[in-house]
N, C-alpha and C positions, 0 to 999 in steps of 0.2 A: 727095606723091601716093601714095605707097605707104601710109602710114598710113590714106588716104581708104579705098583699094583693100582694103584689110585691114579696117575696117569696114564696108565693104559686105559682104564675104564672110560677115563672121560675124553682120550682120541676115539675109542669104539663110538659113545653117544655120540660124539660130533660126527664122524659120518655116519652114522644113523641118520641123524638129521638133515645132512648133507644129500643124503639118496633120497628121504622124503620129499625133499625141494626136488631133485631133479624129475621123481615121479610125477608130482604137482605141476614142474613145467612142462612133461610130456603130455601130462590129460589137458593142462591150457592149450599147448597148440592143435591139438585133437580135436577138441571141444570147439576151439575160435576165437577163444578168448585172446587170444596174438598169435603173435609167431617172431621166430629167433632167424636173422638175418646174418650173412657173414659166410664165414668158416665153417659150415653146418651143413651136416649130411641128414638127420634125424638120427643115429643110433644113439642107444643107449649110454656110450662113453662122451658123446657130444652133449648131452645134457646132465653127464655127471660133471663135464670139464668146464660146462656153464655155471653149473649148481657151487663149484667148488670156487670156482674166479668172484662169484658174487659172496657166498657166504665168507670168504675172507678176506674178502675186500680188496682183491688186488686189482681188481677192474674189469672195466667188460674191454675188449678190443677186437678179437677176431670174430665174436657172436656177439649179437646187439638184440635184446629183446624191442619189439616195436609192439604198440597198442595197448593195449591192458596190459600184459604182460609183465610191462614195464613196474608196476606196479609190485606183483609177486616180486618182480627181481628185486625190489630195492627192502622189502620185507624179509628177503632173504641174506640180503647185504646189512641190515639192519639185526639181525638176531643174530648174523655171526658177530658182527662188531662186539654186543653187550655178553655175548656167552664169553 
């Protein structure tokens, strides 16, 4: 039970963290810092579906971060790898 309990915990952090990144890429393309190309409308599930494809690494294809951005995204790609 405790094992269960211990993985549960740490799917809740990971999207924790997951929604943080996508918060982070909504104020980058707010802000100017880039903008997400593709598949993308702005809502909030389009930059969780970005947030989620980068932090686990299964790739960008239908949203492409362009400019700075690019940067966040592979930070983002980068910490879900090592978690």
């Amino acid at each position: 039970m405790r094992l269960l309990y211990e993985v549960v915990i740490s799917l809740i952090a990971h999207a924790i963290e997951i929604a943080i990144f996508a918060a982070a890429y909504g104020i980058s393309t707010v802000s100017g810092f880039g903008y997400l190309e593709g598949s993308f409308s702005g809502s909030i599930a389009d930059y969780l579906h970005f947030s989620f494809a980068a932090f686990t690494t299964v790739g960008f294809g239908d949203v492409v971060p362009l400019g700075p951005l690019r940067l966040l995204a592979g930070m983002g790609a980068l910490t879900g790898f090592v978690l």
